[in-house]
N, C-alpha and C positions, 0 to 999 in steps of 0.2 A: 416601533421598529423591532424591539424584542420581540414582539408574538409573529410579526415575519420569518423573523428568523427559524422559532422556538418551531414551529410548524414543519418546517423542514427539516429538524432536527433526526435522529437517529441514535437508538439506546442500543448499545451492546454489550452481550453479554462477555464477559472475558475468555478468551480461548486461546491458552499458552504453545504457538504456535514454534516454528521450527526456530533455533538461537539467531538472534542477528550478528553478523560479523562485528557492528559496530553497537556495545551495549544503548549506547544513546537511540539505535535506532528501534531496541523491541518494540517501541510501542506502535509505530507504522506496521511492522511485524504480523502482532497480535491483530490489529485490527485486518488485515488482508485473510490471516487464516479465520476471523470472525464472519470474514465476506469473500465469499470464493468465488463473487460475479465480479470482486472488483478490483481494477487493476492500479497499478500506481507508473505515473507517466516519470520521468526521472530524468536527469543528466547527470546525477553522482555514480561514480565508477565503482564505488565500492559494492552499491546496491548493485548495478547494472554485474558486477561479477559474483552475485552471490548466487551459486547454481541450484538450490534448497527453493529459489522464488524465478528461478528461469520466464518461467511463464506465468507468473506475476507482475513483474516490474518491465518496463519496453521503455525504451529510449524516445527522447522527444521526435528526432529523426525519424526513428521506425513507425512512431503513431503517426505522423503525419504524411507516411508514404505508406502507411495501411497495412502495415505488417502487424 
């Protein structure tokens, strides 16, 4: 099971990306400014209003009607 996993895994390098309003969240942060193809699907408001990750972070509503 581990080497399934392990396989699909993903090393990243650290990249101190823009401040997160909430410090518990840098580390989602860091890894989004590590991966600039990838987005984070969300239903926290906090995230959803943080304008630094606008077109980062998309609401579960909005990916699933495609926006």
């Amino acid at each position: 099971m581990l080497t399934d996993i392990g396989q699909h895994a993903v090393v990243l390098t650290p990249v101190f990306g823009l401040r997160a309003l909430d410090p518990g969240d840098q580390l989602l942060w860091d890894v989004l400014a590590a991966m600039p193809d990838v987005r984070l699907i969300t239903g926290d408001k906090l995230f959803l209003r943080d304008i630094g990750m606008h077109t980062r972070v998309i609401s579960a509503a909005d990916f699933v009607a495609g926006r």
